[in-house]
N, C-alpha and C positions, 0 to 999 in steps of 0.2 A: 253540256256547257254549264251544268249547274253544280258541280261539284269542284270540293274547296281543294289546292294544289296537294296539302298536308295532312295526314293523321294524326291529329291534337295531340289524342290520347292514348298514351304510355306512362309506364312505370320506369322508376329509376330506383335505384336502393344509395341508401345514405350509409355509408360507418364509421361511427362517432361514437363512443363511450360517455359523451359530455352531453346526457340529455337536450339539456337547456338547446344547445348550440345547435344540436341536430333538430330537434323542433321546429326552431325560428329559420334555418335550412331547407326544411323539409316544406315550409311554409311560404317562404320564397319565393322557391322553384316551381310549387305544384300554382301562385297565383301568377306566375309571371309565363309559364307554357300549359294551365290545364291540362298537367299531368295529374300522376298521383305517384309518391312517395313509399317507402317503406324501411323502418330504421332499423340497425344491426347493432348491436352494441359490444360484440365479440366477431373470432375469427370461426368460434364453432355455428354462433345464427349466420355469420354470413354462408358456408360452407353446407350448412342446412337448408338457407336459402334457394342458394346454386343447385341444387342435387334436386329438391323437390320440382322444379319447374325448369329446367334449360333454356333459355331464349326468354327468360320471362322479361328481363330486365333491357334498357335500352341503353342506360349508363349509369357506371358508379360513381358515389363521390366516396374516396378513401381516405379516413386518417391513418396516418401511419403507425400511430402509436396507442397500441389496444390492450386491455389485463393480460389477454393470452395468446398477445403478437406482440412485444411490442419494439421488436426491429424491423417493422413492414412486410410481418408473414403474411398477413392477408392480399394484400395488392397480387403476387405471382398467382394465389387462387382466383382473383378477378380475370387476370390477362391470361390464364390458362383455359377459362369458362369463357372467353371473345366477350368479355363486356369493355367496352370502349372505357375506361379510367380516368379521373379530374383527382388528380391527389391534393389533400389538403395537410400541411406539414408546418410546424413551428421555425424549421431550420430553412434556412437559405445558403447557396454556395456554389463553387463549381463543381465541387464531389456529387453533391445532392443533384444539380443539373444533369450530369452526366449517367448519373444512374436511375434520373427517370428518362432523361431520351434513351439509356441498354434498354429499360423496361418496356420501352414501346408507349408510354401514356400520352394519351390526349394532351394533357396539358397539368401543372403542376402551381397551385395557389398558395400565398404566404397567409399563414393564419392572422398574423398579427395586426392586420390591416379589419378585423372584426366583420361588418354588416356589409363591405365594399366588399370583402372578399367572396361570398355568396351573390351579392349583387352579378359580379362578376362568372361565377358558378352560373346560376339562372341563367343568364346568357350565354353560357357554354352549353349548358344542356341542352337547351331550344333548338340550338346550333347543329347539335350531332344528331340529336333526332330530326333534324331537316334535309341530315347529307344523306341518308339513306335512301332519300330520292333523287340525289342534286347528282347530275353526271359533269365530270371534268374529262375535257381533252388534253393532252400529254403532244405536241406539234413538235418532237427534237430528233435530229439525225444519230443522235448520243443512246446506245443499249443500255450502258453502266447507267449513265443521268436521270434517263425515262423511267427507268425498273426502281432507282433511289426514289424518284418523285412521288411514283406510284405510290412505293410503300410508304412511305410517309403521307399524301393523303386517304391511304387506304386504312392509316391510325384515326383518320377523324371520321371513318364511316364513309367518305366518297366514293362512287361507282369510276372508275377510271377508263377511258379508253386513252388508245397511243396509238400515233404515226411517226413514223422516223423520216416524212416527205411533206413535202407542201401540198402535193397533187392526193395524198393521201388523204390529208388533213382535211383538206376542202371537200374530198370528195365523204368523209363520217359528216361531217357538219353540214352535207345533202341530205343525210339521211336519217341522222341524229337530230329531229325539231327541237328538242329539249337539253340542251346541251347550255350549261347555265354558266361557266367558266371554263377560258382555252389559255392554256400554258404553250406561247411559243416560242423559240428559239430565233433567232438572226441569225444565224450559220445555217441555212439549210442547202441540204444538196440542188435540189431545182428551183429555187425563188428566195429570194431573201424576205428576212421575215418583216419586212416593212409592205413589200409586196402584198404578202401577204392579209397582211392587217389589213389594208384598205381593201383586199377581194371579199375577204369576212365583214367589212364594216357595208359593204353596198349590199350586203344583205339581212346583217342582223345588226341593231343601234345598240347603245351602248346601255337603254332601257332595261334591255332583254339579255343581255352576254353581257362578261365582263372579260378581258382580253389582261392579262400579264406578260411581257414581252419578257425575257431573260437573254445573258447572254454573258461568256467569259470574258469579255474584250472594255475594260475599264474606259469607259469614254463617254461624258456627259451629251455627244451627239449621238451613240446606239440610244441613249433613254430617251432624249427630248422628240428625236426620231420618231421614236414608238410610238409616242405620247402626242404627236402630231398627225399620224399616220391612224390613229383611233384606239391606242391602245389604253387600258384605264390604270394602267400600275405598269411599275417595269422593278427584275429582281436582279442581282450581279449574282454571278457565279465564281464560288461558290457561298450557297445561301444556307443559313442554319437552320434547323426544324423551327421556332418558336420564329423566327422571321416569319418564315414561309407560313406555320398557323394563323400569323395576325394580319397577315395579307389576304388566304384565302377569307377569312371571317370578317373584315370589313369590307369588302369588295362583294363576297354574298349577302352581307349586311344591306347595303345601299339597295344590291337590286330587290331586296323582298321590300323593302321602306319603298319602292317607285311601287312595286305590287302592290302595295299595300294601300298606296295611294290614288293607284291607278281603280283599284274594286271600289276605294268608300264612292268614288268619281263615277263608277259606273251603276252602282246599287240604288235601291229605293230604302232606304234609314230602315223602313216598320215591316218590310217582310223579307230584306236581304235578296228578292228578284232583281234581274236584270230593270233597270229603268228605262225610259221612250229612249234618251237619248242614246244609247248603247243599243238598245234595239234596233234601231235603223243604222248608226253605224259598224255592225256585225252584220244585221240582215239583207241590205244594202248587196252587197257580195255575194250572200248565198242565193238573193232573186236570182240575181244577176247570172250568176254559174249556171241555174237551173235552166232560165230559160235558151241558154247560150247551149246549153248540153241537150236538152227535151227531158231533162228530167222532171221528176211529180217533184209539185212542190202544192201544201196547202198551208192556207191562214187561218188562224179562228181570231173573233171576239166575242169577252165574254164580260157577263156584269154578274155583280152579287144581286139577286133579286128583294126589293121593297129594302132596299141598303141603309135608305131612311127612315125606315121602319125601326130596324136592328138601332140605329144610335138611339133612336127616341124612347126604348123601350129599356135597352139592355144599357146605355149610355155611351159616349163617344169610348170609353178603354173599353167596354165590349164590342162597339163596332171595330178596333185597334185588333182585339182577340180577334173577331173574322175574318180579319183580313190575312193576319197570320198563320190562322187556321188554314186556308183557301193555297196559299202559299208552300206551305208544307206538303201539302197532296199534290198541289200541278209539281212541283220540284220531284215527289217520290214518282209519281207517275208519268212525267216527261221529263227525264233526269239525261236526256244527249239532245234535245233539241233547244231551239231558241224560247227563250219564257220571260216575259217580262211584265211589269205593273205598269200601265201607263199614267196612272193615275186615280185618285177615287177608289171609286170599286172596280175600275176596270180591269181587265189585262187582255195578255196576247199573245197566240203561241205562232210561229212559222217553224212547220214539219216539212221532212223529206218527205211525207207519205201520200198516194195517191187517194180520192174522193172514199172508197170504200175502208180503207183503213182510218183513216182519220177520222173516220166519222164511229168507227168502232171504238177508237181510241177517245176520242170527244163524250162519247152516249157513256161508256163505262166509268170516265171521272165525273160526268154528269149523275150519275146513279149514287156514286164513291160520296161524293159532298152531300147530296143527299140523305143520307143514313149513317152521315157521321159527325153526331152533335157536336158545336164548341163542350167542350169538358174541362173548367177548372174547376177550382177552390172556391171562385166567386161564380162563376159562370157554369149556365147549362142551357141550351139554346139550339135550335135549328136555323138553319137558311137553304136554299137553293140557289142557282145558278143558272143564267140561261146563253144559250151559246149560240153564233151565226161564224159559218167556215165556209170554206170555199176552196175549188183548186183554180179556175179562172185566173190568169196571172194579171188580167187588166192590162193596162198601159203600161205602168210601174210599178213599185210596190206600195206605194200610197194608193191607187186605184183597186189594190188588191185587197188591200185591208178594207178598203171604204164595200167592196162588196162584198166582203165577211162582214162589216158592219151590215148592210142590209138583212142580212141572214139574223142580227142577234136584233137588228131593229124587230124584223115578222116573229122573232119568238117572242119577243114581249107583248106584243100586238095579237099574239093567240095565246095567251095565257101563263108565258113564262115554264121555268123547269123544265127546258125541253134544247132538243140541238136542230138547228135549222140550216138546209145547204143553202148556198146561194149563186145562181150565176145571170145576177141581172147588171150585168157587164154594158149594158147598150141604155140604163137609166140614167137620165141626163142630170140627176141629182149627183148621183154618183163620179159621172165626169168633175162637176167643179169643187167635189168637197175635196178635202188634206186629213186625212187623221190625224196629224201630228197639229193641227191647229183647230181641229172641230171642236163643237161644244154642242152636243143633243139638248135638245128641250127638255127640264127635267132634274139633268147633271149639270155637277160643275163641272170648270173644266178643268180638263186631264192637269196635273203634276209634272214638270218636265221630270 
């Protein structure tokens, strides 16, 4: 649960003969996706490029005109080596149009528009190195249409699946969770595609999917239809490549901007963990599942030990550094379960694993923090951690936590550094406390 949708980090190769231009390019692109760049300034570095390393690249940007290409030799070595292509070209036209949609390129940039038009790049880049995760549905009774569609998002890197039925369609997008944009059709053989729409909208909101309705039949009611039926776009038939790019690209645009909104909403700012409030509405469900199925389910709390120690000594950006530190290990070490900061120095883990495992898995990060100093440039420094878990499911999962809270209460109460079970489930303390609104003697209280 703790890992990010995307792989940041990639290369792309620039070629440009015009230093300057490709610099301030390269510069762009690598602060706007924390990539990293690499410039060509011929067709023979590029072709040396390709050769040394196959796959190295994720996308090029091409000028067309180079000392030793300069009729757009290079670009067929690009599209021959499967690098995704963003041409960047002086001319404008329908000639030029048409011969980079023969070429297959991504997309094709006027130079003359200067720092916009990298602007513009940056954002393309981003783009195609994010469709090589991004799956698209293909929903049309059409072989000819589906198979054109395909290949044309399969120029911007997108993973494509296709149903030529509605029963089809419905039935990938059971089984597809990740299916981030659905191409459907109104002409279908069992359901029209309004139908449709609404059977996909009562299960995935417009948050998480984005739905494009298409259709051959010229009529402001198939769109407004669509568009009231939960559809987020709608395209006529027939639609031209650079349409169809800037539809798919603002439509996945939007939903990474709700993602993206939706994480800063669920995170804690200073160590990028889950926060209280995410906690419970995620873990919430998997109580729930657990004890509805009999499966193990356990809780831990834990604190950074003498926390006030650490700011008073090291100063509050050192106690900042601990916490991050703390952060970085539960994240590598419980990298599929639920993890979060509740606040302070506290946090909180809810595992699938039964009382023996969990306590293997607890004692070992307990040792891990242990004997693994903060280490900067300013800092160098120890700390401990002391931990109370439990499998005990309590009442709910507030009562569950509150008896993994007792557990990390007794390890502080015997000396801390240490992981403590707990199953005093029948302590009347424990009945009326809330984790989510406690505040221990000692601590402040928790951070929502």
């Amino acid at each position: 649960m703790n890992n990010y949708k995307y792989d940041a980090m990639f290369e792309f190769l620039i070629i440009e003969d015009n230093r300057a231009l490709a610099t301030m390019g390269k510069t762009m692109i690598e602060e706007k996706n924390a990539c990293k760049g690499v410039i060509a300034s011929s067709r023979n570095e590029v072709n040396a490029l390709i050769s040394e390393n196959p796959g190295r690249f994720s996308v090029a940007i091409v000028d067309l005109n180079l000392p030793d290409a300069p009729n757009g030799e290079a670009l067929p070595d690009v599209i021959a080596a499967n690098i995704p292509a963003i041409v960047l070209t002086g001319a404008y036209g329908e000639d030029m149009r048409q011969q980079m949609v023969n070429y297959g390129v991504v997309d094709y940039v006027v130079k003359s528009s200067g720092i916009s038009s990298y602007q513009y790049v940056a954002d393309l880049v981003g783009r195609i190195h994010k469709n090589r995760s991004t799956k698209v549905l293909i929903i049309d009774d059409s072989q000819s249409l589906s198979n054109l569609l395909a290949f044309q998002l399969g120029i911007q890197r997108l993973n494509v699946l296709i149903a030529h039925t509605a029963a089809e369609g419905l039935e990938i997008l059971s089984k597809e969770s990740d299916i981030r944009l659905v191409f459907l059709d109104y002409n279908l053989p069992d359901m029209d595609g309004f139908e449709v729409c609404q059977k996909i909208r009562a299960q995935r909101g417009k948050d998480e999917m984005a739905i494009i309705g298409i259709s051959g039949t010229e009529s402001e009611r198939i769109s407004s239809r669509f568009l009231k039926s939960g559809a987020n776009d709608f395209l006529s038939k027939p639609f031209g490549y650079e349409e169809l790019l800037c539809r798919v690209n603002q439509n996945l645009e939007i939903l990474d901007q709700i993602e993206i909104i939706r994480d800063v909403a669920s995170r804690d700012y200073l160590t990028r963990l889950y926060n209280r409030r995410y906690f419970f509405e995620q873990g919430i469900p998997v109580y729930e599942k657990a004890i509805k199925k009999a499966r193990p389910l356990s809780a831990a709390m834990m604190d950074i030990d003498f926390f006030k120690k650490v700011n008073d000594m090291q100063g509050h950006d050192g106690g900042d550094e601990a916490l991050r530190h703390i952060a970085v290990i539960l994240s590598g070490m419980f990298p599929d379960v639920l993890v979060a900061r509740f606040g302070g120095e506290e946090f909180c883990i809810l595992m699938p694993f039964e009382k023996e495992q969990a306590h293997k898995r607890l004692e070992k990060f307990r040792k891990k923090i242990a004997d693994s100093p903060v280490k900067t440039d300013k800092y160098n420094f120890s700390y401990t951690v002391s931990i109370g878990f439990t499998d005990i499911p309590g009442e709910d999962i507030d009562n569950m936590l509150a008896i993994a809270d007792m557990g990390l209460y007794e390890a502080k109460k015997n000396g801390r550094n240490q992981v403590v079970y707990s199953q005093r489930q029948n302590d009347e303390n424990i009945k009326v406390s809330s984790v989510r609104q406690k505040q221990r003697p000692g601590n402040k209280t928790a951070m929502a």
